[in-house]
Each structure stands twice: as C-alpha cells, then as structure tokens.
C-alpha positions in Angstrom: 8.9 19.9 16.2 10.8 16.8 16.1 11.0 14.8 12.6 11.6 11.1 13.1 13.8 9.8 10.3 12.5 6.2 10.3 9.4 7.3 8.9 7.8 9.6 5.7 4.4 11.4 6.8 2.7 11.7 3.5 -0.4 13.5 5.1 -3.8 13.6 6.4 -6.2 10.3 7.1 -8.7 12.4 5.3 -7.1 12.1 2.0 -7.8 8.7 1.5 -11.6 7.2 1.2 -12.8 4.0 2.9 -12.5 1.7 0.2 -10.2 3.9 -1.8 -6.1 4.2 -2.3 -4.3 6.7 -3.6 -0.6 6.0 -5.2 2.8 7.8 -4.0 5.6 7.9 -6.7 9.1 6.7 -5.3 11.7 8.9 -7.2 14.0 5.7 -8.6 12.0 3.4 -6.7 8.7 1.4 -6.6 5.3 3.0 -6.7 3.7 2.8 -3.2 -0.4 2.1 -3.4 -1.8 3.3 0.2 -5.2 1.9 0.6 -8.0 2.5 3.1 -10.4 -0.3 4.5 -13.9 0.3 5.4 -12.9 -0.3 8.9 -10.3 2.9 8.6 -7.1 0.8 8.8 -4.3 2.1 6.3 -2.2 -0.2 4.6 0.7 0.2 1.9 2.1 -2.1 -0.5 4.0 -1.7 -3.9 2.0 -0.9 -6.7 2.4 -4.0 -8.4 0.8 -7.4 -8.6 2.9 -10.3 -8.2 1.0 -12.2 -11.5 1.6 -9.5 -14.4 2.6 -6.5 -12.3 -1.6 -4.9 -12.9 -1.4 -1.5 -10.8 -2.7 -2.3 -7.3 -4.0 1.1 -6.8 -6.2 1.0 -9.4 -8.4 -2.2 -7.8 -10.9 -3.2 -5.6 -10.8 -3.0 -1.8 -12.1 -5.5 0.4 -11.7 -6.0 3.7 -7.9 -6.5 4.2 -7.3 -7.3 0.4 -7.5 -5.9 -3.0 -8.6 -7.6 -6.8 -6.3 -6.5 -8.9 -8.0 -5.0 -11.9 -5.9 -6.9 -14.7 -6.4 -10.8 -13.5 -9.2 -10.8 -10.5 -6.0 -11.8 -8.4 -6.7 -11.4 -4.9 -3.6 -9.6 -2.9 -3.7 -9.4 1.4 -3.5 -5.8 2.1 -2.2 -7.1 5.8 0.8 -9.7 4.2 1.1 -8.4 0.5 0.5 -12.6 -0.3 -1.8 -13.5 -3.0 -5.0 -15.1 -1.6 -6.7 -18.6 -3.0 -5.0 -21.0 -5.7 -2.7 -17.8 -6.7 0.8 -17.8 -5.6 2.9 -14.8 -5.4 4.0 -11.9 -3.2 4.3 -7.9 -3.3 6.1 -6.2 -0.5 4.2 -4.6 2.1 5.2 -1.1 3.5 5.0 -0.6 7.4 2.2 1.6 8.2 1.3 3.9 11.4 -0.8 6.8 11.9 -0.1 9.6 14.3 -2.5 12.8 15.3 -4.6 12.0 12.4 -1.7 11.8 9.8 -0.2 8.9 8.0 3.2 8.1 8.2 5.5 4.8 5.9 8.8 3.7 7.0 11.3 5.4 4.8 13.6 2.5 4.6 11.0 -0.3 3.4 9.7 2.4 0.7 13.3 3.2 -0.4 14.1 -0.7 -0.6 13.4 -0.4 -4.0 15.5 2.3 -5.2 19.0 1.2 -7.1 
C-alpha cells in the first residue's frame, strides 16, 4: 500500500450524515469542519466564521453552504465566501474521495499551524 503524502485520509464516507459535519482538530493549527451535502459531496473548511469566528460545524447545511449558528451568516461550502450583503472569507480545504474514503490535502490543513 502506497500512502500519498499530499493528502490526510481521515476515513470512511459513512461517517458523515447528509446534512451533517463532523470537526477534525489540527494539533497547533485550525479546526477543520468536514461537511456533507444532501447530494453526497464532501466539503471542508476551517471551523470558523469569518463575522465572529461562530463554530461552522455546529450549523446548518444547505445545499453548498452552511448558517452559521451565532449570526445566520450564510458561508459557500464550495468557496468558503460569505453569501448575501455579508462580506468575509474562511479558507476552504481541498477535498477528494477515494474507494469510499475521504481524504484533505495536508498542506492547506497544516496552513494554519505556526
């Protein structure tokens, strides 16, 4: 077995919900929130809201963007941009999934370690 240093597999598909997200800590980095869409499609972003850093995880999924539960702001799971009047950006962590397992690219969850 070949491991492929560009990316972190952090396990099965099955682990997440549609609709649901589950958070990975980043040992002296960011929280990454890993979210599922009722279409299947994984995202990731960091766990924080761009308006008063609210935990991402803990919101609402729809379609290809999340409410965070502090302010109602709306955040593109697809760009990490805040949707509507709200301005604002969280960085989005590259996604793929491979034989049913889902894998983030180690250097853009590691970006935010000192």
């Amino acid at each position: 077995m070949m491991v492929d240093a560009k990316w972190i597999d952090i396990g099965p598909v099955e682990q997440l919900p549609a609709l649901g997200s589950r958070t990975l800590p980043v040992q002296g980095g960011q929280e990454i929130a890993i979210f599922r869409t009722a279409t299947g499609s994984i995202h990731a972003l960091a766990n924080k809201c761009p308006h008063k850093n609210g935990p991402l995880s803990q919101g609402m999924v729809h379609d290809t963007s999340v409410t965070c539960p502090l302010h109602n702001w709306r955040i593109s799971l697809l760009t990490g941009e805040a949707l509507g009047e709200d301005k604002g950006c969280v960085p989005v962590i590259p996604v793929k999934i491979d034989a049913g397992r889902i894998y983030i690219e180690r250097a853009a969850t590691l970006a935010g370690v000192a």
